[in-house]
N, C-alpha and C positions, 0 to 999 in steps of 0.2 A: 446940558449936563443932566438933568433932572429925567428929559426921555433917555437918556443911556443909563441913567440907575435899574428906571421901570424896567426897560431892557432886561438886564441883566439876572434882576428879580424874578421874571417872568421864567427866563433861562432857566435859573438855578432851581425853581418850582417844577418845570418838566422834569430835569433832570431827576430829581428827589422822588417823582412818583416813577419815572422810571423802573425806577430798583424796588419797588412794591406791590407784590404780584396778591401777596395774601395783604387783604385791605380792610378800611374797616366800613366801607361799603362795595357796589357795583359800580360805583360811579367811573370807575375806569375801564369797565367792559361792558357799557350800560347796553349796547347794540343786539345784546341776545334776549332780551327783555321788550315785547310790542311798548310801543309809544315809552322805553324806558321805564316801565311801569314795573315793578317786584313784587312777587307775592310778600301780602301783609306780614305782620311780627308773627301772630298765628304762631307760625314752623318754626320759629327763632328756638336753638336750644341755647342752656344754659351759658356754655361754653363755646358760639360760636368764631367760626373763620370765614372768610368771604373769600374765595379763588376766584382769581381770573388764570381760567388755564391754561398756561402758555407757554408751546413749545415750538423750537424753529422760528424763535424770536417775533411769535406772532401767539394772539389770543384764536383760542377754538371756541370755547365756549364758560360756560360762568357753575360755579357750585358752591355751595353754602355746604360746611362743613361742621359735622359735630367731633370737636375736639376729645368729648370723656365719655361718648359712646362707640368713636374712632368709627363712622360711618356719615356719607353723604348724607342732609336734611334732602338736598337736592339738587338735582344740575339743568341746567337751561342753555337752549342750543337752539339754532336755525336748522332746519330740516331740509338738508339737499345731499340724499344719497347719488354715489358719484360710482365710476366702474374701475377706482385704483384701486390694484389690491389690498388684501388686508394684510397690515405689516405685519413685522417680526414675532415672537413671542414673549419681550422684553415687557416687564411691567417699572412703573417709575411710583417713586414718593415724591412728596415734596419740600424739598429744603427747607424753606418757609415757616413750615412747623417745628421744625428742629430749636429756633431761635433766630437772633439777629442772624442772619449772614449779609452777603452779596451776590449769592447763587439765584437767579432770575425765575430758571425754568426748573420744570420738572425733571428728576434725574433718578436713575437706578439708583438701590441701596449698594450696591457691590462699588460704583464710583464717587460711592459720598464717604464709603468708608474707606477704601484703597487711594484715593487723589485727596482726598478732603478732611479726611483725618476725622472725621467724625464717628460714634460708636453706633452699634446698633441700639445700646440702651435708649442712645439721647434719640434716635433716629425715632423710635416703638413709641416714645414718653404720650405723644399727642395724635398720634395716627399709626393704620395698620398696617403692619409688617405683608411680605409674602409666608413667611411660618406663620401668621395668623388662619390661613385659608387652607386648613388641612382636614377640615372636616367631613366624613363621611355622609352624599346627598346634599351637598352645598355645593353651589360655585361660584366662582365671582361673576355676582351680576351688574354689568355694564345701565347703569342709568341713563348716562349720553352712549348710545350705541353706537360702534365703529360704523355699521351698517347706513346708518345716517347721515354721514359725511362725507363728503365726494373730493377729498386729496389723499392723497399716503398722509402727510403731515397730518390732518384734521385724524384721520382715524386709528394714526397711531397717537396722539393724544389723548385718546379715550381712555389707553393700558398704562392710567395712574391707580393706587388705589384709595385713593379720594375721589374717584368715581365709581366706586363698588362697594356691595354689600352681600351677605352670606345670603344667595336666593335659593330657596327648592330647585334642586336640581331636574326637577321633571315640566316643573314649572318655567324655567327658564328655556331649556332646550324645547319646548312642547308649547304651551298655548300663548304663552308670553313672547314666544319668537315668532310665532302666527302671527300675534297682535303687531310686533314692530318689522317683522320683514312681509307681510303680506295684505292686511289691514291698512298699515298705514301708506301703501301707496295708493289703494283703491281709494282712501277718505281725500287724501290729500288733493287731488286730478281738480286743475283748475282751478287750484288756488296760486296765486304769483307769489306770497311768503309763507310759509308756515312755524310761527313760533311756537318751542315745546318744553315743557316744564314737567321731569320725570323723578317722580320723591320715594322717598320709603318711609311708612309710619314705625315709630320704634317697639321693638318689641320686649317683651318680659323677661328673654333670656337670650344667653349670652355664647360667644364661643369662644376658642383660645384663653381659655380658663379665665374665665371674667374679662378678657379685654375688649374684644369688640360686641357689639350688639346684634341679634339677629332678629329685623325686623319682621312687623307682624302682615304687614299688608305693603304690594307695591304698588304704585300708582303712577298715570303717566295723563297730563293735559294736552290741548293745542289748541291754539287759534289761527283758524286761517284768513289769508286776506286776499282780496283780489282787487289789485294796482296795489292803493296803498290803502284801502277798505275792509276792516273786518266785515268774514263775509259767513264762516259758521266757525263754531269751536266742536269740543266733544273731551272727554274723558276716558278714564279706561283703570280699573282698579282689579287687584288678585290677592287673595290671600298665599300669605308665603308657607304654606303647607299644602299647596292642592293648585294642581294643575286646571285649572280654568282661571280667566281674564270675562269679567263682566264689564262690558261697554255700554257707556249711559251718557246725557250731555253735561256741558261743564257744571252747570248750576245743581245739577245730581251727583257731578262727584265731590263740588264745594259743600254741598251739607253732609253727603258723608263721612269726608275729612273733618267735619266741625264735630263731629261726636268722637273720631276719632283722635283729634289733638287734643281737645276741651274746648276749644275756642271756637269763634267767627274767622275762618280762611279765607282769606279773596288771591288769587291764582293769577288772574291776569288784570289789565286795564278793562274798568267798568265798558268800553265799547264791545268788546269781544260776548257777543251771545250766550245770554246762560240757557235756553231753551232748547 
């Protein structure tokens, strides 16, 4: 009787995490993270959310969100660019921030307000809108790149916007998409994993009339491994007014970021090469 309580215990705890996709750690999508390891507090904002992004009843990849800057701290992802194409032109919010529900995954604003009943007020409250992103020389920059991921599913997951931020437009289309569509397949070559962790430091000013934040600099890590061995990392930071990406190793972008945030940053598990 007593293993059938356990049972059932055990049951009704799956169940429970189940239905909670914004957490109040990684612990339920720890796999995009080498050795389960997360960058330190460092990046934490005041108001964070933990995503596990998940769509087509599966996780793609992991983002820490700033709720009252209404911008990604950061998203982290396995790096395996694949040849499906790239989906629809749909972007999603996510439920989650709204409030309680029991909506799982990520979903367009047009189907939370037309099926779900919910406002766009309450939708806007904690994260950005598509009418957020109308800025002239902005665009929505992809942190987890669709480019990165090798399903339709995985790369239409990318087009939430809890995985964007108001990037330079010349910057993004221009050396910044050098760095993730051309760069990163030369560095990667004969590594068997490569875990990636792509942030934006916040910046001073703002769009959408104070609501979202336009950060000042974007940055992007990795470590790669070969079997199950870290075998090099690297880094890669740009400021978000100017079209150049300066690549340097991780231990040079970890002190960068430490002047940058104020604090001591650590990005990945101390195995991963700061050299």
């Amino acid at each position: 009787m007593l293993g059938l309580l356990l049972l059932l215990q055990v049951l009704a705890s799956c169940l429970w995490l189940g239905h909670s996709e914004v957490v109040n750690s990684f612990a339920e999508c720890p796999e995009f993270f080498y050795a389960e390891t997360t960058p330190n507090d460092a990046l934490n904002p005041k108001n964070p959310a933990w995503i596990c992004q998940r769509y087509s009843n599966s996780y793609h990849y992991a983002t820490l969100y700033d709720r009252d800057r209404r911008i990604p701290v950061y998203s982290a992802y396995i790096y395996r660019p694949g040849d499906a194409k790239r989906p629809h032109s749909w972007w999603f919010v996510e439920p989650q921030l709204i409030g309680k529900n029991n909506l799982k995954e990520m979903e367009r604003e047009s189907v939370l307000i037309g099926q779900h009943k919910f406002t766009l007020d309450q939708i806007k409250k904690n994260q950005a809108v598509l009418d957020d992103y109308n800025e002239a020389g902005l665009d929505r920059g992809h942190l987890s790149p669709n480019g990165h991921h090798y399903s339709r599913e995985s790369k239409t997951a990318t087009f939430t916007l809890t995985n964007i931020v108001p990037q330079d437009s010349s910057l993004n289309k221009g050396q910044w998409n050098i760095y993730e569509s051309k760069r990163m397949p030369t560095k990667t070559k004969g590594c068997t994993t490569t875990y990636v962790i792509t942030g934006a430091v916040p910046g001073n000013t703002y769009i959408a009339k104070g609501r979202v934040n336009r950060p000042s600099h974007i940055w992007s890590a990795a470590c790669c491994l070969k079997d199950k061995n870290p075998r090099d990392a690297w880094g890669a930071i740009a400021e978000n007014d100017k079209n150049k990406v300066e690549e340097l190793s991780l231990g040079e972008l970890e002190k960068r970021l430490n002047k940058l945030y104020g604090g001591t940053v650590t990005l990945f598990n101390n195995a991963c090469p700061r050299k």
